[in-house]
N, C-alpha and C positions, 0 to 999 in steps of 0.2 A: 489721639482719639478723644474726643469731647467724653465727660462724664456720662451723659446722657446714653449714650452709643455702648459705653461699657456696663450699666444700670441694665441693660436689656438683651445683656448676654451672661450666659450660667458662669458663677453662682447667684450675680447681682440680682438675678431676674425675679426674686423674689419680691423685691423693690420699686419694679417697675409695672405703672399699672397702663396696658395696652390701648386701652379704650381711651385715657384720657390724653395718653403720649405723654407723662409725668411719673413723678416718683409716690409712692403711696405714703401717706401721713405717720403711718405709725407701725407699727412692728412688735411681735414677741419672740423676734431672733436675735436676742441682745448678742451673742458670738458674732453675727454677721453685719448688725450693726455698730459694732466696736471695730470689726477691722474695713468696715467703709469709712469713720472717723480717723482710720490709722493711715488708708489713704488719703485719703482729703489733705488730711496732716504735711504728709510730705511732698504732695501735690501745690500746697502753699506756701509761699517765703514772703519776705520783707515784712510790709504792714499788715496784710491779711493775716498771716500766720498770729503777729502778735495780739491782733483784735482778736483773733480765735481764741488765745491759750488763756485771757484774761478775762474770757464768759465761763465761769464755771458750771452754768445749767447746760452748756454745749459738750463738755466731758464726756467720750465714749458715745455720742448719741451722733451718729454718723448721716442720719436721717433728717433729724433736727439743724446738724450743721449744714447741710447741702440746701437745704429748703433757706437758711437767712443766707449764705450766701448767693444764690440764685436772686432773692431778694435786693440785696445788696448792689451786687454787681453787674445783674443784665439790666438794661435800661430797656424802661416800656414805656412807651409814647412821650418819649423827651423832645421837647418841643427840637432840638437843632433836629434828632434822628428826623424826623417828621417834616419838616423844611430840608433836608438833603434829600429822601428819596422822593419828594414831589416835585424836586425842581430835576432831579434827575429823569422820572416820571415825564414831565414836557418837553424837558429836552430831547427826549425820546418817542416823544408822539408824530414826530414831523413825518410826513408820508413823502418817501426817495421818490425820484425820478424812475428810479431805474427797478423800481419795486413794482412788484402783484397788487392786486387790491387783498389775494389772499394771506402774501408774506406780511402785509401789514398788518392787516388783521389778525394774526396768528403773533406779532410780535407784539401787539398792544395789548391782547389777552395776557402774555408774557408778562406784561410790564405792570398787568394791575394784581396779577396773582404776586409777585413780589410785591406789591404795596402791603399786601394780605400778612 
């Protein structure tokens, strides 16, 4: 189960703010924020772990570590991501033989809502 998915079920849910489908910035639940850092914690190993233990303003702030790892490690608009699903995208446009005008229509709205 993805972080996000366990953020937005109790007790996490304190964390999770609905409107923006994100984690909220800041907190005065330091108890609950300590043990979202304690998972995190053993949620990471190799290199992550070690770049963790060796920011000392990330200590206990479970909040603050999820936000630079998020940071970190999901890539947003990386130019290859961005050149794989648009070449994925055309190869995907081509209208079957043996297709609806409506099946295609319905799969190409598919194809741009995942571009999304």
């Amino acid at each position: 189960m993805s972080i996000m998915a366990q953020i937005s079920l109790p007790p996490w849910q304190e964390f999770y703010d609905s409107t923006r489908n994100d984690i909220i910035t800041t907190t005065t639940n330091s108890v609950l924020n300590g043990k979202l850092y304690a998972m995190l914690i053993v949620a990471l190993g190799g290199q992550a772990l070690q770049d963790v233990i060796s920011r000392s303003h990330l200590h206990e702030n479970g909040l603050l570590l999820l936000q630079e790892l998020v940071q970190t490690y999901r890539p947003i608009n990386v130019p290859q991501v961005i050149a794989a699903k648009a070449g994925e995208f055309w190869l995907n446009t081509k209208h079957l033989s043996t297709e609806s005008v409506d099946s295609f229509y319905n799969r190409f709205h598919e194809l741009l809502d995942d571009l999304d």
